[in-house]
N, C-alpha and C positions, 0 to 999 in steps of 0.2 A: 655728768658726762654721758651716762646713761639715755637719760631721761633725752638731753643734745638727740644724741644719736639718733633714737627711734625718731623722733620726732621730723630729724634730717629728713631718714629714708621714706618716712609716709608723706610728706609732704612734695619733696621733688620727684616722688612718683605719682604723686596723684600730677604737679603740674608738667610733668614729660610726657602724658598719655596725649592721648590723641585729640581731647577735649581740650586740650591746650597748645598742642602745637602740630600740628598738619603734617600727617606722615606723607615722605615721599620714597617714591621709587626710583633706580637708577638701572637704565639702560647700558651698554658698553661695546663700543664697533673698534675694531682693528683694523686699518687700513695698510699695503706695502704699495708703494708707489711703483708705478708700470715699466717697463725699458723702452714705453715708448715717450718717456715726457723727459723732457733737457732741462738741464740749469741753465739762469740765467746770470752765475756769478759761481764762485768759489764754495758758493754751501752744496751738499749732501742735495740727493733728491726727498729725503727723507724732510731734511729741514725746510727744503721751497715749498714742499706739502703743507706745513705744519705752518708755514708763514702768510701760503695765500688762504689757508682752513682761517686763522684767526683775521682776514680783511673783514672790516666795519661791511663792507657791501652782502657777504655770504651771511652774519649773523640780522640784517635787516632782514633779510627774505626771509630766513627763521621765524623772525621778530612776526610779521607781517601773512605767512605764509600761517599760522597757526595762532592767530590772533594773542599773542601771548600779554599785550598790553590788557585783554580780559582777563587774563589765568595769573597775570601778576597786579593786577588790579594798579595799573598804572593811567591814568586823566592823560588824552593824548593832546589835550588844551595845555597840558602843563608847562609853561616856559622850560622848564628842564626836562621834560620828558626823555627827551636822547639820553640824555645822562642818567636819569633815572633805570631807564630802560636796558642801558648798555651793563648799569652796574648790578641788577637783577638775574639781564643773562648772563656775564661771567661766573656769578655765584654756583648757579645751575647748570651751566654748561660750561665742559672744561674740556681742551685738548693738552695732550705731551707727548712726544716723542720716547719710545722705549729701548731699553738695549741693544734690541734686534733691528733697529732701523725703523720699526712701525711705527705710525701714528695712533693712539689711540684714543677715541671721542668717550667723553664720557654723559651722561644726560640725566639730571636728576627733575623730577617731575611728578605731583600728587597723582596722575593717571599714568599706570604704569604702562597702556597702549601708547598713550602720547609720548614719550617719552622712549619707548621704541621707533616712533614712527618719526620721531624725528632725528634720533642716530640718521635712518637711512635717507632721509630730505638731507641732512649734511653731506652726507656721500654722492647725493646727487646732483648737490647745486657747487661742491669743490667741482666734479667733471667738467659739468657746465661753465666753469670757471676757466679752469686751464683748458679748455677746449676755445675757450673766448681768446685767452691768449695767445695760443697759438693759432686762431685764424689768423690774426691781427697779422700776424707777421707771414705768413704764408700769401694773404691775400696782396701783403705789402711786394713780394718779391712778384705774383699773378701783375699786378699794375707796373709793375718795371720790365716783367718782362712783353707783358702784351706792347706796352711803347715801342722795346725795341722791335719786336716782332712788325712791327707796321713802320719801323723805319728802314728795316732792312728789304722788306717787300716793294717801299717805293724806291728804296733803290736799285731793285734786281727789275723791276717795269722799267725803271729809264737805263739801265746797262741792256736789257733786250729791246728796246726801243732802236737805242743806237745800233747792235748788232743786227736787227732785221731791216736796218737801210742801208747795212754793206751790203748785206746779203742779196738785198734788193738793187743799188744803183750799182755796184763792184760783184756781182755773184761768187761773191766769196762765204762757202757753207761749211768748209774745214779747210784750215788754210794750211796743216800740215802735208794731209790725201792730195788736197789739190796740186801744191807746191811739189810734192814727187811725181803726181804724174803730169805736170804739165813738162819738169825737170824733163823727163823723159820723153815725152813729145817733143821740147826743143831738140834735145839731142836727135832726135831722128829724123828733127826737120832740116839740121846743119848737115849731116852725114848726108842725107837724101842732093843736099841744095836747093830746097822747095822753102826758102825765108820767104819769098817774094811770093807763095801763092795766097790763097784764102786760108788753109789750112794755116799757114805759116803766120798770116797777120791774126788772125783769131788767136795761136796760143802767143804771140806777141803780146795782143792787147791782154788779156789774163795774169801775162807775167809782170806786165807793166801795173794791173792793178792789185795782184799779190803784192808787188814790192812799195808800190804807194799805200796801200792800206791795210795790209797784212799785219803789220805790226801791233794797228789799232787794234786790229780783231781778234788777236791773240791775248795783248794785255786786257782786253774787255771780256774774253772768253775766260782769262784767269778770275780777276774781279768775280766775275758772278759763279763761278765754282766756289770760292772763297764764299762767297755771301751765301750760297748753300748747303755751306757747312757750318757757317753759324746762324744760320736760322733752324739747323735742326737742332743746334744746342740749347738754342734759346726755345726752340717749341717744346724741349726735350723737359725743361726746366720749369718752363709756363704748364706745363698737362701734370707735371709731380707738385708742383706746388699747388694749383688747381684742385688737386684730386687730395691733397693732404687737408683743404684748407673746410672741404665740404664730409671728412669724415667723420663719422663718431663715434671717437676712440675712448674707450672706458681707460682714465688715467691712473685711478683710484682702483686696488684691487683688495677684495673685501677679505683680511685673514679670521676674523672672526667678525660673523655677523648679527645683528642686537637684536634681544628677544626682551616679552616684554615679562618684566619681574613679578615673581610670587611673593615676595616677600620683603618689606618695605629696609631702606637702606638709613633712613634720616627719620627721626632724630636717634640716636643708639642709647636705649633709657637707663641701663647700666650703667654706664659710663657717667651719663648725668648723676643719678644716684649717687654712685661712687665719690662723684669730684664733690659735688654737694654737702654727702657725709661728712667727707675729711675737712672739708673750708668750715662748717659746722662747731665739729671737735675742735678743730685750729682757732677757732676766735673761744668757745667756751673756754677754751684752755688760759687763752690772755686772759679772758675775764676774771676766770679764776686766779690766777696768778696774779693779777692786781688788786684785788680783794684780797688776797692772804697778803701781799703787800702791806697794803694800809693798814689792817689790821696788826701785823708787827710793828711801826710805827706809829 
């Protein structure tokens, strides 16, 4: 059992060193999600972080972005390669969700620069990400609202269209002003008894085209007040979405940010050691045991 033993530890230590298995390092980013990015469903902000960090599309750029098909020595001929490739970086790269609401990345990697340097390319390309998605939908409201915006200006050109031909064949230019004082000129053309002069047929004709067309020019003059008030809503709404969709808002805010490791994380040669020894002792021990067996028998 003795003999087991040492034999265990010299051995699983010679093959845990490093001539046998490729130390790595491991990076570590903290991320708390901004108050400026929205759910898009009943999860946490914490959890939509954590949901679009693990899309297949952020860990290609990874992929791609730091040649990692050389540094995992993956054949990009390989009919499997995706698979291969995808099941290499989850080993290595790992997100979860922590008590406090934070995301935290983790990155193991034989260069403990790279492995730094790629924490923060995660951090950069989630922005890049929900910043994509929130164009999408910003840009979506900019093209609904620029429509109406160009619907409502052809129809404030054809409501002043029609108002500048009263204005022009009826000179009717405010039909309330006009309407009192012409009110008022008749009355003073009946008091006077001057209906019959020029005076008199001139606010005639006037009142005859207030009362003929006055009405149009009113509900037309209503119309297009109306449509100047929702066209500033709608501009109001086109210039905020506009201006949201062209910003670049950091959504990701870094609570702890990754530095690169002095001191290697994988493989933990203890632990090998250790588990090694005992499985060792644990089968000599059967052996033993069934040799003292048969021997009584």
């Amino acid at each position: 059992m003795i003999a087991v033993g040492i034999l265990a530890v010299f051995f699983s230590a010679i093959f845990s060193s490093s001539t046998f298995i490729q130390p790595k390092f491991k990076s570590v980013a903290r991320i708390y999600p901004s108050n400026n990015i929205y759910t898009f469903s009943d999860e946490s902000e914490s959890e939509q972080l954590l949901e679009i960090i693990n899309s297949q599309d952020i860990k290609l750029r990874v992929i791609d972005a730091f040649n990692l098909n050389d540094v995992y020595k993956i054949n990009k001929q390989d009919p499997l390669y995706l698979t291969y490739m995808l099941a290499e970086f989850n080993d290595n790269v790992s997100f979860k969700k922590t008590e406090y609401e934070t995301v935290e990345i983790q990155v193991l990697d034989i260069d403990p620069q790279r492995a730094c340097t790629m924490c923060d390319s995660i951090i950069k390309f989630l922005d890049e990400k929900v910043r994509s998605m929130h164009s999408v939908k910003y840009y979506e409201v900019v093209t609904i609202a620029k429509k109406d915006l160009n619907k409502i200006n052809s129809e404030i050109d054809s409501i002043s269209a029609s108002m500048n031909e009263l204005r022009r064949d009826y000179r009717i230019l405010d039909y309330d002003a006009q309407a009192e004082e012409i009110t008022k000129g008749m009355v003073k053309v009946l008091v006077d008894q001057k209906e019959n002069t020029r005076g008199g047929k001139e606010i005639d004709r006037w009142m005859k085209n207030l009362s003929e067309k006055g009405g149009d020019f009113v509900f037309l003059k209503s119309q297009l007040e109306n449509l100047y008030h929702e066209r500033d809503s709608v501009k109001q709404a086109y210039d905020w979405s506009l201006s949201n969709a062209q910003k670049k808002i950091v959504y990701a805010q870094p609570v702890q940010k990754p530095v690169p490791a002095d001191k290697k994380s994988y493989p933990v040669r203890w632990l090998i050691v250790l588990m090694s020894t005992f499985a060792a002792l644990f089968c000599a021990m059967l052996v033993i045991l069934m040799l003292e067996n048969k021997k009584t028998t």
